[in-house]
C-alpha positions in Angstrom: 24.7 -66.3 8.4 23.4 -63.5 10.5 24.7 -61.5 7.5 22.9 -62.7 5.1 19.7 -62.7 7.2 19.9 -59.0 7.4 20.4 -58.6 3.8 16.5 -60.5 3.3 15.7 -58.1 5.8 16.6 -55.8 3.6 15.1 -56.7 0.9 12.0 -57.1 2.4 12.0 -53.8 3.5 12.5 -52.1 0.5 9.6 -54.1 -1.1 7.4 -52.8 1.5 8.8 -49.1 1.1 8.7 -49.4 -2.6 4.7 -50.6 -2.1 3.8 -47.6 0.0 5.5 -45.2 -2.5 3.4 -46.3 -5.3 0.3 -46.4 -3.2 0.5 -42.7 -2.1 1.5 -42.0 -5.8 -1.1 -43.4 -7.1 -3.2 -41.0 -4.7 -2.9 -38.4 -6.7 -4.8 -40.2 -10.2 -8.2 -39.4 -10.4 -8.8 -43.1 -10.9 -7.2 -44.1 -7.7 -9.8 -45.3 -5.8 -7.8 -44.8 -1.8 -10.0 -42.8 -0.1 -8.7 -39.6 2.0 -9.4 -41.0 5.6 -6.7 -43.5 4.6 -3.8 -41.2 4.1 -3.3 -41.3 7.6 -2.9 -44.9 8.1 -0.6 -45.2 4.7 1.5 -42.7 5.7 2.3 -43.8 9.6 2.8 -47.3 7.5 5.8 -45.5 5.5 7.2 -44.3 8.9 7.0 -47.1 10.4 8.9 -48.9 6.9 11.4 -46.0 7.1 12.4 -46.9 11.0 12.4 -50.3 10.3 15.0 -49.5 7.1 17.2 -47.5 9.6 17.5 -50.6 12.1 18.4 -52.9 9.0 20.9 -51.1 8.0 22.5 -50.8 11.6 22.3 -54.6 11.0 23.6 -54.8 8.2 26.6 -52.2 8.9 27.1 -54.2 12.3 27.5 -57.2 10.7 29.7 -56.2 7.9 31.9 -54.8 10.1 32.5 -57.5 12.0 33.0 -59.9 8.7 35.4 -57.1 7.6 37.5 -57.1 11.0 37.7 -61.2 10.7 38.9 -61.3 7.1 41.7 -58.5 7.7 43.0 -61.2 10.4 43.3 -63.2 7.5 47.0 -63.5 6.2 45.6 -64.3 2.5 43.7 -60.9 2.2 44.8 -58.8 -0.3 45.2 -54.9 -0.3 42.9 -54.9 -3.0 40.6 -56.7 -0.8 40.9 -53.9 2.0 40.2 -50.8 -0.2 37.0 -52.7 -1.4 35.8 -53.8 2.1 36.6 -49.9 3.3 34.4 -48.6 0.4 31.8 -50.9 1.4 31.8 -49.6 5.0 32.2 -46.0 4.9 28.9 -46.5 2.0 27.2 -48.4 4.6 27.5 -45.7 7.4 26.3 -43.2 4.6 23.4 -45.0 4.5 23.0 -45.3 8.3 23.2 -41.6 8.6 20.7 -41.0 5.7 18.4 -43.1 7.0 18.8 -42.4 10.2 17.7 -38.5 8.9 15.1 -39.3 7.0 13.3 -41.5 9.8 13.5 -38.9 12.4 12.1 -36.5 9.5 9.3 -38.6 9.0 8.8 -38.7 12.3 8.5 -35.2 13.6 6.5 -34.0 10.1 4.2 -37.6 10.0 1.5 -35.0 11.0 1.8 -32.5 7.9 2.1 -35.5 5.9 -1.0 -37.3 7.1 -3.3 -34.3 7.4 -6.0 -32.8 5.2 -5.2 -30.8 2.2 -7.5 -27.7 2.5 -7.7 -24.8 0.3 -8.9 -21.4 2.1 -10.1 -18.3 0.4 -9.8 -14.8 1.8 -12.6 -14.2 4.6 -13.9 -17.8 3.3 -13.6 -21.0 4.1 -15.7 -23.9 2.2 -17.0 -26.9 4.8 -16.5 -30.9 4.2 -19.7 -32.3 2.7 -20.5 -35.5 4.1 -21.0 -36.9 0.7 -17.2 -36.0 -0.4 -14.3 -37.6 1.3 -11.8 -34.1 0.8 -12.7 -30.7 1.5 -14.7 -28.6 -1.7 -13.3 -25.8 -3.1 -14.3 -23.8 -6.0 -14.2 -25.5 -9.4 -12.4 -21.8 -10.5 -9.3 -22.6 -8.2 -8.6 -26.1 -9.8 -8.7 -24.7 -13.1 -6.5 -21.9 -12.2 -4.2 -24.4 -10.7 -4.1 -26.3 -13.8 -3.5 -23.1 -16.6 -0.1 -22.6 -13.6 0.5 -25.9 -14.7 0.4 -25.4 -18.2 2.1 -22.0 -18.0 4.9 -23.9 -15.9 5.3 -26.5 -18.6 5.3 -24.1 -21.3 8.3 -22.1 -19.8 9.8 -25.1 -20.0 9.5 -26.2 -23.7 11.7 -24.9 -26.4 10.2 -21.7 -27.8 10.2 -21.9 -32.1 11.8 -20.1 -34.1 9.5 -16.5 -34.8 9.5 -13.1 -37.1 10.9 -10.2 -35.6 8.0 -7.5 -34.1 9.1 -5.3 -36.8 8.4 -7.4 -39.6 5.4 -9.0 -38.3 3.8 -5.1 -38.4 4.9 -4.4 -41.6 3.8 -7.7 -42.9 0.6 -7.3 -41.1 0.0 -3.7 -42.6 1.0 -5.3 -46.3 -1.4 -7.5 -45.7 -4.5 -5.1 -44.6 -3.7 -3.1 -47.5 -3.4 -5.7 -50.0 -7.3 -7.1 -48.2 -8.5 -3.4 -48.8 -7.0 -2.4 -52.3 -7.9 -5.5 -53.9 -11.1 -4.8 -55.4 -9.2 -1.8 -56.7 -6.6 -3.6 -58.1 -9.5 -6.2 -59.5 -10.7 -3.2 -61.1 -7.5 -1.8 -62.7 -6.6 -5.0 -63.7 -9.7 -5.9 -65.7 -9.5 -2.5 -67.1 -5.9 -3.1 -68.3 -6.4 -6.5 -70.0 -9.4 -4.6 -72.3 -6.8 -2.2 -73.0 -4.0 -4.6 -73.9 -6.6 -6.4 -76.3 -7.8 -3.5 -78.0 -4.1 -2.7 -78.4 -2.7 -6.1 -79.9 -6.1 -6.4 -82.0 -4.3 -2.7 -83.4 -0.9 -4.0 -83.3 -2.2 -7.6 -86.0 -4.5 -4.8 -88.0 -1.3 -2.4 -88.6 1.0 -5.4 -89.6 -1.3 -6.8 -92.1 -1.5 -3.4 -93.4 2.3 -3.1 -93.5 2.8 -6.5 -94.5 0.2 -5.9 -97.5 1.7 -2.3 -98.8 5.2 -4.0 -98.3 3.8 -6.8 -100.9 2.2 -3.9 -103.2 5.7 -2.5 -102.9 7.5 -5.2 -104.3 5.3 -5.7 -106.9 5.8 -2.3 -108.3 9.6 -2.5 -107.7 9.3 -6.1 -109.9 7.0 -4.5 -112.3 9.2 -1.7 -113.3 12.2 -3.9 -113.2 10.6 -5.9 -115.7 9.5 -3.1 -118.0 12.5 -1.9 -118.5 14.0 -5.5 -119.2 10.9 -5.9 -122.2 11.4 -2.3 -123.4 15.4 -1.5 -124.0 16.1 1.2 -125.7 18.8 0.9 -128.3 20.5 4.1 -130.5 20.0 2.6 -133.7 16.1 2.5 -133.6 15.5 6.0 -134.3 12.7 6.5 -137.1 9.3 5.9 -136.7 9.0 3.4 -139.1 11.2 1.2 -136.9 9.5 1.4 -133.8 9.8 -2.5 -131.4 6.7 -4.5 -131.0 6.5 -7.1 -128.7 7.3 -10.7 -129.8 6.5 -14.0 -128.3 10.6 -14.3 -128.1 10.5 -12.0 -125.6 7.5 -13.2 -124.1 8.8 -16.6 -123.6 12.4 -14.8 -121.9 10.0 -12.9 -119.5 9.0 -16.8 -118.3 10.6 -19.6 -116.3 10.5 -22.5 -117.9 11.0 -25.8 -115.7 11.4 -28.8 -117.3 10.0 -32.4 -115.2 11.3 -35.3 -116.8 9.3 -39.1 -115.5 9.0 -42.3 -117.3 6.1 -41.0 -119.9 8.1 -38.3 -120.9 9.0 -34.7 -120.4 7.0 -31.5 -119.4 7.6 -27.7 -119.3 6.5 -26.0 -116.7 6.2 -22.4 -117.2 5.9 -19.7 -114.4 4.9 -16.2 -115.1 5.3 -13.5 -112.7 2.2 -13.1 -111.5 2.3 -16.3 -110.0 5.7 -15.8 -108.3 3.5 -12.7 -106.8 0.9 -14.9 -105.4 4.0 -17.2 -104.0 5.7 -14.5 -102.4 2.4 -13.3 -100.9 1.3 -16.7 -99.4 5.1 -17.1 -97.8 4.9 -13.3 -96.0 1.5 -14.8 -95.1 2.4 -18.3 -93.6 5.6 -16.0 -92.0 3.2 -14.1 -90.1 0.7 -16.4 -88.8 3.7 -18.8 -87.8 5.1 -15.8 -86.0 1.5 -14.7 -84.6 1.0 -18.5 -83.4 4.3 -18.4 -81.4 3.7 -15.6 -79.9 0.4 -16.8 -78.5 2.3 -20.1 -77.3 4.8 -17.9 -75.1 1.5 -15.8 -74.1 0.0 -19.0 -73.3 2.5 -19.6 -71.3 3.0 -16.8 -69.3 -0.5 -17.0 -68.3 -0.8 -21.0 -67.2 2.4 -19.8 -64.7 1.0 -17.2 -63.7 -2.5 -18.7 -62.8 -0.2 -21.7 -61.5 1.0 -18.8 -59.0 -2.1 -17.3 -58.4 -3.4 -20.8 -57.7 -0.6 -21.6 -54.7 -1.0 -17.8 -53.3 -4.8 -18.5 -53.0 -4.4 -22.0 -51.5 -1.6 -20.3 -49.2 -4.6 -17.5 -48.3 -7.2 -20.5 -47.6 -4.4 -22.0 -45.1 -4.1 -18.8 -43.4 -7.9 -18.3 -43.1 -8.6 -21.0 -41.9 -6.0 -20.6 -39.4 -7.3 -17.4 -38.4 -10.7 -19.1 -38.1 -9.2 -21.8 -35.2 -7.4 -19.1 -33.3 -10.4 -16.8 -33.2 -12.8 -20.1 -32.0 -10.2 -21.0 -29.7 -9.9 -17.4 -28.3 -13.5 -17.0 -28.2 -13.6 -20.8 -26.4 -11.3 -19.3 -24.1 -13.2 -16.1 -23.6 -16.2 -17.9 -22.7 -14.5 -20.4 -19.9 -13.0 -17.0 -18.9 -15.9 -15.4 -18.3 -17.9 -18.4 -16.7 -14.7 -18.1 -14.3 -15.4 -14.5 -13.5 -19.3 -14.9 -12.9 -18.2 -17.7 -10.9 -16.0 -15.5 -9.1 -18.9 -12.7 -8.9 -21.1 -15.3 -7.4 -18.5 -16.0 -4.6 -18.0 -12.5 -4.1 -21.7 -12.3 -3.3 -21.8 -15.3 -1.3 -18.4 -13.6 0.5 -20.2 -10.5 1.0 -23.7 -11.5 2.3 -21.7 -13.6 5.2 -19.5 -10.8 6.1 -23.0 -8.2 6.1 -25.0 -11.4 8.0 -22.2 -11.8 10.7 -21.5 -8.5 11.1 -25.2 -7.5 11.8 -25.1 -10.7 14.4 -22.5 -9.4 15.8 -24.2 -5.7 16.5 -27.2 -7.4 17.3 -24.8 -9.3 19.9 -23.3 -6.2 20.8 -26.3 -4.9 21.3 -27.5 -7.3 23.6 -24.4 -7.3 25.6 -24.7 -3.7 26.2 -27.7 -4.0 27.4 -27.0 -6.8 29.8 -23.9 -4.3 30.8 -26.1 -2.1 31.6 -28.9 -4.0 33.4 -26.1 -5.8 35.8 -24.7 -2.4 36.1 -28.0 -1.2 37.5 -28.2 -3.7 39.3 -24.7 -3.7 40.9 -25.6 0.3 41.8 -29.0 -1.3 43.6 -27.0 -3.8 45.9 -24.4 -0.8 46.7 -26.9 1.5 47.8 -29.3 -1.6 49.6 -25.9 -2.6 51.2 -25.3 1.1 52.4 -28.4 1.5 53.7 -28.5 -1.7 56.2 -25.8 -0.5 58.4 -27.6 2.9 59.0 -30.5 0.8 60.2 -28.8 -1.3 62.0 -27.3 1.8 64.1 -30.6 3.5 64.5 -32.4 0.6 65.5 -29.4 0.3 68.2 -29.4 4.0 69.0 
């Protein structure tokens, strides 16, 4: 029974502890609404909790002990029982000891704990307003404390992964030259598409040509082919009375003659070779506009990836501006807080300065006046020497 009394001990105890912890935790939100003057009081409170935690436990580890000692009398306890009931001690006189410790800690530092929190500057000290419950300081030191913070927290994180210095300068340098050449290279290349223009309207001119003497050539070629087929010379036709004359015979070999056979009936079709010309002509034709029309398909292309490219690299630039754009208002944000902070600081510099110069010029004021009552009482110490020297000569004469 007495046991478990000093185990609700206990646990009463440790509620109160664990209150007090999340009061003075809570002390340092901004929303906490403890004021300062009441440190003092919560923290003697936790002192007080921590004693009351080391007496418990002396309970506690009395009264275990004791239960221990009657159930190893026991003939039914088991080793297992033993080793158990030994770790259970030797914990419980670790906890005596560590709370033992930490009481007399809190007791001989309750004074740091409970005091003010006061920030000094060199040659300066700022004084409690009555209107605020903690001492003021300058609105420069709390936001240096809190970039420390930040710096602290960023040393912690995991750094990503970055370019190599050398790299980044040639990149950077690519980059400025590519900014500063590129209405030069706007320039050339607007220069060289009227130049490849000019030269493919040149290249279709010059085929056409060739294409059109190659026709004119194959005409002649068919031409004289066929003159000599009309005209053949023979040995026997040697007198000029005997000389060949064209016939319709021959006429009708020089043409094709297709015949088309339907339900009415059948037709000849005849082709001369004129027409087989024309044919040719409107094939070398069709050939080359087929060819020309391809050509301008692959062109085409070539020129949607290309402004496909030139369309990502643009959009990639407009990231990277706008980037830019944040760092620099960032920086410039930065740069302004930075230099409120130093006009700040030049302000308290002033304000530093003026006291020193006023307290120094009271103090030779007050130096001043001391010397001079140093002086006076010295004079007047030299008047009550020589007043005292001169009674006793009086005093003889008027004896004498």
């Amino acid at each position: 029974m007495e046991l478990h009394a000093a185990v609700q001990r206990l646990a009463s105890v440790l509620s109160r502890l664990d209150t007090y912890v999340h009061v003075i935790a809570s002390a340092s939100k901004k929303s906490c609404g403890i004021s300062t003057a009441n440190h003092e009081v919560i923290f003697q409170q936790l002192s007080q909790c921590v004693e009351d935690l080391y007496n418990v436990m002396k309970d506690v580890s009395k009264h275990y002990n004791s239960k221990v000692s009657l159930e190893h009398q026991l003939p039914t306890a088991s080793h297992k029982l033993k080793t158990t009931d030994e770790c259970v001690v030797s914990s419980l006189i670790s906890l005596v000891t560590s709370t033992s410790k930490l009481s007399s800690f809190m007791k001989l530092h309750i004074e740091f704990f409970s005091g003010p929190v006061t920030h000094r500057t060199r040659g300066h000290s700022f004084i409690n307003s009555l209107e605020t419950d903690g001492p003021a300081t300058s609105p420069a030191v709390a936001q240096l404390r809190n970039k420390a913070v930040l710096y602290m927290e960023a040393l912690k994180r995991s750094q990503p992964e970055t370019v190599a210095y050398d790299t980044a300068v040639l990149n950077k340098k690519t980059l400025l030259s590519s900014t500063e050449s590129k209405v030069g290279l706007t320039q050339q290349v607007a220069s060289n598409l009227d130049r490849i223009t000019k030269l493919e309207q040149e290249k279709e001119h010059w085929m056409l040509e060739a294409q059109l003497t190659q026709i004119k050539y194959d005409k002649e070629l068919q031409k004289i082919k066929q003159f000599e087929t009309i005209q053949p010379r023979s040995p026997q036709d040697d007198g000029p009375s005997k000389k060949s004359t064209p016939s319709p015979t021959l006429n009708k070999d020089n043409e094709d003659v297709q015949l088309e056979t339907s339900l009415l009936g059948k037709l000849e079709i005849t082709s001369t070779p004129l027409e087989k010309e024309d044919e040719a002509r409107e094939q070398l034709i069709k050939g080359h506009y087929t060819s020309r029309i391809a050509e301008l398909a692959t062109q085409l292309q070539k020129s949607d990836s290309k402004t496909v490219h030139f369309h990502s690299e643009c959009r990639a630039l407009q990231k990277r501006l706008a980037l830019t754009e944040k760092g620099k208002d960032k920086m410039m944000g930065e740069l302004g807080t930075s230099n409120q902070q130093i006009s700040q600081l030049k302000d308290e510099l002033q304000t530093t300065t003026r006291s020193y110069e006023s307290q120094l010029s009271m103090m030779s004021d007050h130096l001043c006046s001391m010397n001079e009552q140093l002086t006076s009482q010295k004079d007047e110490i030299d008047a009550l020497k020589m007043t005292a020297a001169l009674k006793p000569t009086n005093k003889k004469g008027k004896n004498k």
